[in-house]
C-alpha positions as CSV (number, residue, x, y, z in Angstrom):
1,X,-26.8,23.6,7.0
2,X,-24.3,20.8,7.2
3,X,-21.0,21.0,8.0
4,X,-18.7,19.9,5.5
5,X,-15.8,18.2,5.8
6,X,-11.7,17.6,3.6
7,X,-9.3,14.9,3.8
8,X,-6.2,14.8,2.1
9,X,-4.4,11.2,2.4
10,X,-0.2,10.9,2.2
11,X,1.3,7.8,1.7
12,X,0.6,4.0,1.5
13,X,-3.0,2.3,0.5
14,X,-3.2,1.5,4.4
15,X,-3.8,5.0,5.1
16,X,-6.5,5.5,2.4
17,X,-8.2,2.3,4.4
18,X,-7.9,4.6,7.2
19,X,-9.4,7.8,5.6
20,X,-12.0,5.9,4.4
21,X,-13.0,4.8,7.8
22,X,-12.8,8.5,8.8
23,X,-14.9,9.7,6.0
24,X,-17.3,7.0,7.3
25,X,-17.6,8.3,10.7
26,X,-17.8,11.9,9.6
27,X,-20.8,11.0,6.9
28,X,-22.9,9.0,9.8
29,X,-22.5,12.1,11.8
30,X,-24.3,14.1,9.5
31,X,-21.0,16.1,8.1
32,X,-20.5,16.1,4.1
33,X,-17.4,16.0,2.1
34,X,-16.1,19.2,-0.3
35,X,-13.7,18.8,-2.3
36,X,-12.3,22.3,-2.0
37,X,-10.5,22.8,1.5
38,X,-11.2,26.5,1.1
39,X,-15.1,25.2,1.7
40,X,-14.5,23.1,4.9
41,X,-15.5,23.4,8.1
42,X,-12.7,20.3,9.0
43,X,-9.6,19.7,7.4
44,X,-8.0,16.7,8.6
45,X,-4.5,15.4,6.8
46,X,-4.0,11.7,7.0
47,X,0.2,11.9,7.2
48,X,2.7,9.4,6.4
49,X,6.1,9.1,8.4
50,X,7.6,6.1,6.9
51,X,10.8,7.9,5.4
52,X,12.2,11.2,5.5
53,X,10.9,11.8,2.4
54,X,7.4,11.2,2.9
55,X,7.6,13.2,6.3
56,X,8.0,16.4,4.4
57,X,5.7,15.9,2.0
58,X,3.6,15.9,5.4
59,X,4.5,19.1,6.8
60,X,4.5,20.5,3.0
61,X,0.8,19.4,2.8
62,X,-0.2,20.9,6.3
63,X,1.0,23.6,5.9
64,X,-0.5,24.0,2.5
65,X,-3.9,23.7,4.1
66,X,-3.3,25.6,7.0
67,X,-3.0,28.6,3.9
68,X,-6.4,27.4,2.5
69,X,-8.9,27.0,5.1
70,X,-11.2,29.6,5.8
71,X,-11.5,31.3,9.4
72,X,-13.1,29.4,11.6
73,X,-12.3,26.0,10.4
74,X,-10.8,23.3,12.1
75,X,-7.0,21.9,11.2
76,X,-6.7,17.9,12.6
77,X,-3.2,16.1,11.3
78,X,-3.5,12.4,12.1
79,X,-2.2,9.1,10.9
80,X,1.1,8.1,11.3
81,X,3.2,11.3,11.7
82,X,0.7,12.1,14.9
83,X,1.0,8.7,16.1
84,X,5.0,8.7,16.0
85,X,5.7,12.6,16.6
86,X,2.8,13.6,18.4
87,X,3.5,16.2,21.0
88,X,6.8,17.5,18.9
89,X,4.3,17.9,15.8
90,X,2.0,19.8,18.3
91,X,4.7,21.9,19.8
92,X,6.0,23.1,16.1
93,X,2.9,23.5,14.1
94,X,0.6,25.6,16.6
95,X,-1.5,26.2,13.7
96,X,-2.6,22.4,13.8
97,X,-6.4,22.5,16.2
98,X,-5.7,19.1,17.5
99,X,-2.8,16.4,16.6
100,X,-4.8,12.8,16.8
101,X,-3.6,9.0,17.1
102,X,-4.9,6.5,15.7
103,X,-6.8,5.9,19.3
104,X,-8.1,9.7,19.5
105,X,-11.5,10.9,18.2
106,X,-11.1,13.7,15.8
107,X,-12.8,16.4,17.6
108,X,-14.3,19.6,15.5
109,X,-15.3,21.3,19.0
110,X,-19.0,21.0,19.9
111,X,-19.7,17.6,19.3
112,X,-17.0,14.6,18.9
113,X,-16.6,13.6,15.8
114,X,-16.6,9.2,16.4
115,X,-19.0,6.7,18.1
116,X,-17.6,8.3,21.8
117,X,-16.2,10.7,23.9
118,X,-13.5,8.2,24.9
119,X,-10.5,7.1,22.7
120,X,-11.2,4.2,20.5
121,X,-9.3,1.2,20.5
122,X,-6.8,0.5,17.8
123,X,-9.0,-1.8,16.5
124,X,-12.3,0.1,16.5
125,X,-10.9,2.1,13.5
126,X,-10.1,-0.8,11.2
127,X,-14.1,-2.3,11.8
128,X,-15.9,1.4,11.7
129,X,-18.1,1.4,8.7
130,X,-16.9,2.4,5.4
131,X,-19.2,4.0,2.7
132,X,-19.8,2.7,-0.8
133,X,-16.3,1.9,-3.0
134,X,-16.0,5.2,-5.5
135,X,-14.1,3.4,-7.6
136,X,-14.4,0.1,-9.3
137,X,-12.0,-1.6,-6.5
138,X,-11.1,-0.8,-3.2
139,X,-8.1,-1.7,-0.3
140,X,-9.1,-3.5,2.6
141,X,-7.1,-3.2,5.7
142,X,-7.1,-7.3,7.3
143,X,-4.5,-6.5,9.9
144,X,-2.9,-3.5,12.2
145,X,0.5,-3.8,13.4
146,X,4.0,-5.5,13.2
147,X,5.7,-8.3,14.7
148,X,8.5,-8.1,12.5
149,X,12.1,-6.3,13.6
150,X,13.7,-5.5,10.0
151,X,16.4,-3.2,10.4
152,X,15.6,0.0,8.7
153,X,11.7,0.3,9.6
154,X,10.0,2.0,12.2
155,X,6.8,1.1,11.7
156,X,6.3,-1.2,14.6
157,X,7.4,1.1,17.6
158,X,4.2,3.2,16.4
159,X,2.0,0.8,14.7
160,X,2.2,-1.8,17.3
161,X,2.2,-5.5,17.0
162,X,-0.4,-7.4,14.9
163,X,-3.7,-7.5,15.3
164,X,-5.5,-9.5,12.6
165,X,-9.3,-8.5,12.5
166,X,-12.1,-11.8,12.3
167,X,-13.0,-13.1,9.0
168,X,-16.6,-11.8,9.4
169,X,-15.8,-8.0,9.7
170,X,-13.9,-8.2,6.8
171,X,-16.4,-9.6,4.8
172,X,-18.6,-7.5,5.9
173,X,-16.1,-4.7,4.9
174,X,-16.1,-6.2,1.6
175,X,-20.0,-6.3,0.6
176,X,-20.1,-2.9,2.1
177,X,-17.7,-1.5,-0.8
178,X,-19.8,-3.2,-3.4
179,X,-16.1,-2.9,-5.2
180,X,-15.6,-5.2,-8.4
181,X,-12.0,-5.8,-7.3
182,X,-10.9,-6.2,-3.4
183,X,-7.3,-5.3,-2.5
184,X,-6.0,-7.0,1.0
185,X,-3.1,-5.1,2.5
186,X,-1.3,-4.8,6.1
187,X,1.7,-4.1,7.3
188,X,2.6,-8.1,7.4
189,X,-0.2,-9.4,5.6
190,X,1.5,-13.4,4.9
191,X,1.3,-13.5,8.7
192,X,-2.7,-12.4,8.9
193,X,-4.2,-14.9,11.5
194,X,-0.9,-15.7,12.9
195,X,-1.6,-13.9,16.8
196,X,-5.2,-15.3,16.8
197,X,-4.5,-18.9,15.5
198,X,-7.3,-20.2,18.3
199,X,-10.1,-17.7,16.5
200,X,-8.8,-18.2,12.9
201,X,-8.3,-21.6,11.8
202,X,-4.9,-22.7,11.5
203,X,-3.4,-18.7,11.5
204,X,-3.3,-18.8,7.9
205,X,-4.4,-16.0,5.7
206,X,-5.4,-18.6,2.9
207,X,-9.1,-19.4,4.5
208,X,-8.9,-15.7,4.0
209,X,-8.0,-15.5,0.8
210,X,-10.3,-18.0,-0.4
211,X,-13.5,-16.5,1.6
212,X,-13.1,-13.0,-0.5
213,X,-12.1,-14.5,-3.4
214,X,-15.7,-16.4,-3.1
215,X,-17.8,-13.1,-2.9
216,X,-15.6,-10.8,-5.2
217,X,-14.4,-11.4,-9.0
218,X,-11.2,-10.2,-8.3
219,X,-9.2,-10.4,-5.1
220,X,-6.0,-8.9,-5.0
221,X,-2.7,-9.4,-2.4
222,X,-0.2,-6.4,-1.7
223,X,2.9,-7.3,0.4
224,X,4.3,-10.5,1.0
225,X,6.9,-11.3,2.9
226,X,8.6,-14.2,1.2
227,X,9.1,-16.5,4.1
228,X,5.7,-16.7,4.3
229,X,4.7,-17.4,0.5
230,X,3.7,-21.1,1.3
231,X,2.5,-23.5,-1.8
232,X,-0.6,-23.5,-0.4
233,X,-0.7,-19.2,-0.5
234,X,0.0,-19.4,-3.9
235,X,-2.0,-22.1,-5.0
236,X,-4.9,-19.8,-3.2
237,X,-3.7,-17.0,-5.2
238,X,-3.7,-18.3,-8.5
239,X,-7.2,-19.8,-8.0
240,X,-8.1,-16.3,-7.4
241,X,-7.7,-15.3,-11.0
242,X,-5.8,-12.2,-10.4
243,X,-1.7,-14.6,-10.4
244,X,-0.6,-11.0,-8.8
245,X,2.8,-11.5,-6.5
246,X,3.8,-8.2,-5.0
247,X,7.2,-9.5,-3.1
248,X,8.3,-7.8,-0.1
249,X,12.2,-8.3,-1.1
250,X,14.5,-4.9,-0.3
251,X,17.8,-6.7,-1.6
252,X,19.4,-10.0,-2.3
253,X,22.6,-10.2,-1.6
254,X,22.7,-12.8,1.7
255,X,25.4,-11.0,3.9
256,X,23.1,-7.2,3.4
257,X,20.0,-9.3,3.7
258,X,20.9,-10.3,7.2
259,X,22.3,-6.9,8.1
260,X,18.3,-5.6,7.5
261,X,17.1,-8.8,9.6
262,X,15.6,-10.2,7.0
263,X,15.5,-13.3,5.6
264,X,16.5,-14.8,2.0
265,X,18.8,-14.3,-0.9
266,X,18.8,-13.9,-4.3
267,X,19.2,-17.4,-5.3
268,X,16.4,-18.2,-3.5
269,X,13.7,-15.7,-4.6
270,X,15.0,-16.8,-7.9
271,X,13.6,-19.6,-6.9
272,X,10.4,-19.2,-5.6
273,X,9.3,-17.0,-8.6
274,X,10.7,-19.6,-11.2
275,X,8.7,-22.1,-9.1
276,X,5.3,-19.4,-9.8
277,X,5.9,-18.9,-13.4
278,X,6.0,-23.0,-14.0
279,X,2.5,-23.0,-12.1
280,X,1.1,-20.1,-13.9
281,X,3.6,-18.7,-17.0
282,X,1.2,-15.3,-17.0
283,X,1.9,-14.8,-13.3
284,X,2.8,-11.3,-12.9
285,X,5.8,-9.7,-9.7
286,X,6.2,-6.6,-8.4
287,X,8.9,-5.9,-5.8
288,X,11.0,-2.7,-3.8
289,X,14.4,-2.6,-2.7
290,X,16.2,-0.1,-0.5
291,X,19.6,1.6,-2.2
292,X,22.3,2.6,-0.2
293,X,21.3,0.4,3.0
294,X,24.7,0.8,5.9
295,X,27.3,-1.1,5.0
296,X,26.1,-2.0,0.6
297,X,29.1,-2.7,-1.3
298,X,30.2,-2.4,-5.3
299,X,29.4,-6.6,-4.9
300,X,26.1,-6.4,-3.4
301,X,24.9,-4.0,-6.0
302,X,26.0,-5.8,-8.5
303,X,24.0,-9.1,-7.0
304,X,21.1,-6.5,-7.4
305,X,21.8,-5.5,-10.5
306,X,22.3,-9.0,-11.7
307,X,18.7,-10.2,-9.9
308,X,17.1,-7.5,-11.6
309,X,17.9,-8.6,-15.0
310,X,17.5,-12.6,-14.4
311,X,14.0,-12.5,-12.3
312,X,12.5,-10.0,-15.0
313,X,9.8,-8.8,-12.6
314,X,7.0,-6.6,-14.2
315,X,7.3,-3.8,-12.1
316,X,9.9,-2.5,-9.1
317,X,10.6,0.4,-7.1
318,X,13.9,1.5,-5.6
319,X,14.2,3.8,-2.9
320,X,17.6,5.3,-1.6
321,X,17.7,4.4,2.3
322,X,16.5,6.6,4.8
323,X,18.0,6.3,8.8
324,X,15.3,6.2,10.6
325,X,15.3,7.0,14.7
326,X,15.1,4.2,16.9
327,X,15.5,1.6,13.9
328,X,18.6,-1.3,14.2
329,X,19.8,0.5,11.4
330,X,20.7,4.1,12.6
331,X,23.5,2.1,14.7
332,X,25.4,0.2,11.7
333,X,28.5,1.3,10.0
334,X,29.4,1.6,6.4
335,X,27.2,4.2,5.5
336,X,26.9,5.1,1.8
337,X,27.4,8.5,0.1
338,X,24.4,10.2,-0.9
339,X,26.0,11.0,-4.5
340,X,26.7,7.1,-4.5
341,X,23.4,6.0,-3.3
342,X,21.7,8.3,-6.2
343,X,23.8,6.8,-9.2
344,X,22.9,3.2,-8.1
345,X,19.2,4.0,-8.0
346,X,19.5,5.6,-11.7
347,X,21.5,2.5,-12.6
348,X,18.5,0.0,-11.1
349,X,15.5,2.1,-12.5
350,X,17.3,2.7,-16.1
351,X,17.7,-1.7,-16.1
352,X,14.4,-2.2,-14.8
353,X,12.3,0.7,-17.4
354,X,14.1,-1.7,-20.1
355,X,12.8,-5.3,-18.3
356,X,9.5,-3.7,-17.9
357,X,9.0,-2.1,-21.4
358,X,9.9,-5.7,-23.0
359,X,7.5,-7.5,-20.9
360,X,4.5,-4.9,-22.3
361,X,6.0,-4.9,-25.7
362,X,5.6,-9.1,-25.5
363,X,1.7,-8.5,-24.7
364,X,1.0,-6.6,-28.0
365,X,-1.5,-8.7,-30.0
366,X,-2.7,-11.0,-26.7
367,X,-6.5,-10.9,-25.6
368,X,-6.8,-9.9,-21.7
369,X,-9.8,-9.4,-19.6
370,X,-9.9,-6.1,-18.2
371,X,-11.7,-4.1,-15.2
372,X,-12.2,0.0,-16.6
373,X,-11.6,2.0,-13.7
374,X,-12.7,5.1,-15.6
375,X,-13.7,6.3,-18.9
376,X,-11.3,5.4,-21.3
377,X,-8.8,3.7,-18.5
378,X,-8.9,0.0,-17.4
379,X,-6.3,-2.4,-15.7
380,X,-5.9,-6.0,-16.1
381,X,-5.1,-8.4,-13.2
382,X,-1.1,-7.9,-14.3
383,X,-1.5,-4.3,-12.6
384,X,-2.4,-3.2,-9.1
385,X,-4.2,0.2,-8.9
386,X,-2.2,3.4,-8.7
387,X,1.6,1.8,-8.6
388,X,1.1,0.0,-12.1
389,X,0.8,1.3,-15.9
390,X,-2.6,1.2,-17.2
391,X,-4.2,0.3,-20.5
392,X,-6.1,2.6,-22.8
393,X,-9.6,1.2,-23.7
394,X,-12.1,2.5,-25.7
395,X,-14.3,5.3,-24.2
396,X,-17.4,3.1,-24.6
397,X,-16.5,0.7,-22.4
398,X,-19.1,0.5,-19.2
399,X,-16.4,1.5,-16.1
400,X,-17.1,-1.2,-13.7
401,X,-17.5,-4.1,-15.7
402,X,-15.1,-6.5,-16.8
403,X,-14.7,-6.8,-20.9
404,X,-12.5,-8.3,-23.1
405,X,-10.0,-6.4,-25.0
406,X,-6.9,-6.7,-27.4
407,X,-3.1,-5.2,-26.9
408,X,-1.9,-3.3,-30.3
409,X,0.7,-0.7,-28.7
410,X,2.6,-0.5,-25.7
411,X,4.1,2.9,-24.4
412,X,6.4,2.5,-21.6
413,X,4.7,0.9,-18.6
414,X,1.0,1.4,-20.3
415,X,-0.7,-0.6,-23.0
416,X,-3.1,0.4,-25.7
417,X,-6.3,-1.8,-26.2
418,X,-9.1,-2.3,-28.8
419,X,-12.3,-4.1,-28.4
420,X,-12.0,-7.4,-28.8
């Protein structure tokens, strides 16, 4: 009898990518997936270490599983809390059969479970096959990495730099998912092609852009930096159908903006967005911004609070700052109380529920083409999958297909729909 396999994925779509190219490797070697971690011979917990937060939920979810697992099966934590705490995860969680990097083959003790008994490179794991898309759309991972030095993030002392993968492989990726809807992300994804500019093109993601835009009905871009939204990257998105602008901003005032290393201000992604919505007036923004950040005054709140309410952008998050070790940040002054922190975060969601309710409420009697993810549920190319609201179809409409509905209700972030 086959062994069976669970995977429980924390954190951002680019660890899903990952998990999926796990899942991959464990199919092909003959290993089948349960749903039920009480059944499995492997459990392996893709982890997330990008904020304190999210590093909890981590060890939470571990340790939940450790509870679960029936005796004799195997415990593996990978992803990026293995990658960043490897041997102190190993030291305090001798539960845990084997902590594995990114590089490590996940091993369930007789027989290695990847294409080797050697570590695979970093790469290897972004071009291992993937199975079939379960779902009407699927993420596709472009790049691996980080050249980028902002302040408050980690992610590049354990991620690495950027490595953009070939146009081929991803396309290949892509008809492999047979997905309706394709959904590029990295950690810098504006700056795909940039370290292989000899091998892609010019180092533009836009040949990119345009090649799965050519083989899938929707294409889909998650994290822009905002330097790097060129006309020409726009013009690419908008001709993809799905005028979708997820905005990697984290604040506006100028003088906090440069304490992050970042680059920008208000004024100017004020800008850049009006610029969008005179090109396309349907375009639809999503954005984050950290709270709290060393050294955020009354003012630079304010700027936000002001930004938030002239740029209207569909959706946001806000996300109190966490210090991170190793990170610019950890060094800075003008840290801000936690009590503080909280009551500008309610203060930024309570604005932004009221910018994002009016903008569904102003859809209410418009025709949209939608995608139906599930029975009853479908999305339209204004939201992203699992971060957005939804809209209710009706049940009879074929999941995976495109149709044509119209908005009679809104209720909060989601949207009611009848056949058209």
């Amino acid at each position: 009898m086959a062994q069976r396999f669970y995977v429980e994925t924390l954190g951002c779509p680019k660890n899903q990518v990952d998990s999926d190219k796990l899942i991959g490797t464990l199919l092909a070697d003959g290993m089948m997936p349960t749903d039920d971690a009480a059944l499995a011979d492997l459990v392996v917990v893709n982890t997330c270490a990008f904020i304190d937060e999210a590093r909890k939920e981590s060890i939470d979810t571990i340790l939940a599983l450790e509870d679960q697992r029936k005796d004799g099966a195997r415990l593996v934590v990978t992803g990026c809390m293995a990658e960043r705490y490897g041997d102190e995860l190993a030291s305090a969680l001798p539960e845990v059969d084997q902590v594995a990097g990114f590089g490590v083959p996940v091993n369930l003790g007789r027989k290695p479970l990847s294409i080797s008994d050697t570590p695979i490179p970093l790469l290897d794991l972004l071009n291992l096959p993937r199975p079939k898309s379960s779902s009407p759309w699927a993420y596709v991972k472009i790049a691996e990495g980080c050249d980028r030095n902002c302040g408050f993030c980690a992610i590049p002392s354990f991620r690495g730099p950027q490595r953009s993968r070939d146009v081929s492989s991803i396309l290949d990726e892509v008809a492999q998912l047979e997905a309706q809807e394709i959904v590029l992300v990295a950690q810098d994804l504006a700056s795909y092609g940039k370290d292989r500019p000899d091998e892609l093109g010019a180092g533009s993601i836009v040949p990119l852009v345009k090649a799965v835009s050519a083989v899938s009905p929707w294409t889909r871009l998650l994290y822009l930096y905002p330097s790097d939204l060129t006309d020409e990257l726009i013009d690419a998105i908008l001709a993809t159908d799905v005028p979708y602008f997820d905005l990697s901003l984290q604040h506006v005032s100028k003088r906090l903006l440069r304490r992050m290393r970042r680059w920008g201000d208000g004024d100017r992604f004020l800008r850049r967005i009006g610029d969008i919505r005179g090109r396309q007036p349907g375009a639809a923004f999503r954005s984050n911004f950290i709270v709290g950040y060393p050294g955020e005054t009354e003012e630079d709140h304010d700027q936000l609070l002001r930004f938030v309410e002239q740029a209207e952008l569909d959706w946001c998050g806000f996300f109190a700052y966490s210090a991170e070790e190793g990170t610019y940040a950890v060094g800075l002054d003008g840290a801000v109380d936690a009590g503080l922190m909280h009551e500008r975060l309610g203060e930024l969601r309570e604005l932004q529920d009221d910018v994002t309710a009016r903008r569904r409420d102003a859809l209410i009697g418009t025709s949209v083409r939608v995608l139906v993810d599930e029975v009853g549920v479908a999305r339209s190319a204004r939201e992203a999958p699992e971060i957005d609201g939804i809209i209710e179809v009706p049940q009879h409409l074929e999941v995976g297909r495109f149709h044509t509905v119209r908005i009679v209700d809104a209720l909060g972030p989601d949207l009611v729909a009848e056949s058209n």
